[in-house]
C-alpha positions in Angstrom: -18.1 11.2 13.3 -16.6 8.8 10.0 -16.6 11.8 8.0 -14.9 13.9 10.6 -12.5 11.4 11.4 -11.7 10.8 7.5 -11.3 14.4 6.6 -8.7 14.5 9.6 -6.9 11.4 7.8 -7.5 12.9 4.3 -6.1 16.5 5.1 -3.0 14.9 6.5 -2.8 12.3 3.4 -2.9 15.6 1.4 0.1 17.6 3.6 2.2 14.4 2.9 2.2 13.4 6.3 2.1 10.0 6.1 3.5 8.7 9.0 1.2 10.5 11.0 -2.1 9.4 8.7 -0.9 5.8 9.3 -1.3 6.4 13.0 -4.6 8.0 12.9 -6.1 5.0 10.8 -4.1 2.5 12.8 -5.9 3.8 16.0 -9.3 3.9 14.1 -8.9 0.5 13.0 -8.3 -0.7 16.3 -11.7 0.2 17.3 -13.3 -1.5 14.1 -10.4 -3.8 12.4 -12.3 -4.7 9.4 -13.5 -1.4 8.0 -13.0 -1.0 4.6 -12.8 2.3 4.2 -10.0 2.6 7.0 -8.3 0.0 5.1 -8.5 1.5 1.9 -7.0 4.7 3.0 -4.5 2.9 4.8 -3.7 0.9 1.9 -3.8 4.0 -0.2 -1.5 6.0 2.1 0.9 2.9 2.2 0.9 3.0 -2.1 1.8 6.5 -2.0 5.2 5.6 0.2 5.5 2.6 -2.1 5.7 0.3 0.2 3.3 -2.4 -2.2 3.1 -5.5 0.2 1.1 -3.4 2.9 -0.4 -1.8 0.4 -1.9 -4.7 -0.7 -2.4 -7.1 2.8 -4.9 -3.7 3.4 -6.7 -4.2 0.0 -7.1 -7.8 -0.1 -9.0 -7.5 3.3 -11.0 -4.3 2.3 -11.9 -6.3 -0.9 -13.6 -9.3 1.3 -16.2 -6.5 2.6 -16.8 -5.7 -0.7 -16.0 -8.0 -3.4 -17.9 -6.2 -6.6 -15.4 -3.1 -5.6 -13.8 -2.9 -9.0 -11.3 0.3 -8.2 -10.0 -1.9 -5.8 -9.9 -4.8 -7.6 -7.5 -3.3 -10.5 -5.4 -1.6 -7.5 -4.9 -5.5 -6.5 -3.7 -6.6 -9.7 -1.8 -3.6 -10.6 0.4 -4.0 -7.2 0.6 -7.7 -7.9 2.2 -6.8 -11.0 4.6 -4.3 -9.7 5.4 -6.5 -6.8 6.7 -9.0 -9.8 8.9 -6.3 -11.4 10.4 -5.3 -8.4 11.2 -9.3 -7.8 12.1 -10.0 -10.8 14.6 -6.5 -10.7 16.8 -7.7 -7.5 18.4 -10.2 -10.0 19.5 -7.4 -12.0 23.2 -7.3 -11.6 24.4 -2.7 -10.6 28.2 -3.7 -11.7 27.9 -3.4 -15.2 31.8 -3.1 -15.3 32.4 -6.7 -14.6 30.9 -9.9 -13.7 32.0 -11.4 -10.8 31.9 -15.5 -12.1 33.9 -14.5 -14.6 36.9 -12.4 -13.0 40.5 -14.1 -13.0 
């Protein structure tokens, strides 16, 4: 049944369906909220559409099941670090033609 079930999410993960793989594995982790491997996919699925901070809420509690997971681990600390570009990159000013504190 857990393979079934995560060739299902896999197959539409690979069709770029995404919306419709997060729905699958939020039902599935309904019925069991702290399995790993539904929250690694999830986390997975939520990477591909870039959206890091869910990403990374579904790896940090996947990682408490499993704390020697070492893929994971990196996966952690990578989005950690992108999640500090992309902070760091709101500052970043898109008008290079002027700058507004120093207009007349």
């Amino acid at each position: 049944m857990f393979m079934e079930k995560s060739e299902e999410v896999k197959k539409l993960i690979s069709s770029k369906e995404y919306e419709q793989a997060v729905a699958k594995l939020n039902n599935l982790l309904k019925e069991n909220p702290n399995e790993g491997s539904w929250l690694i996919l999830r986390g997975n699925v939520f990477y591909l559409q870039q959206k890091f901070a869910k990403a990374l809420n579904d790896y940090r509690k996947a990682i408490k099941s499993s704390p020697e997971n070492k893929i994971l681990a990196s996966k952690i600390e990578m989005i950690k670090e992108i999640l500090k570009f992309q902070a760091w990159d709101i500052y970043a000013s898109t008008n290079l033609n002027s700058d507004p504190w120093l207009e007349d």
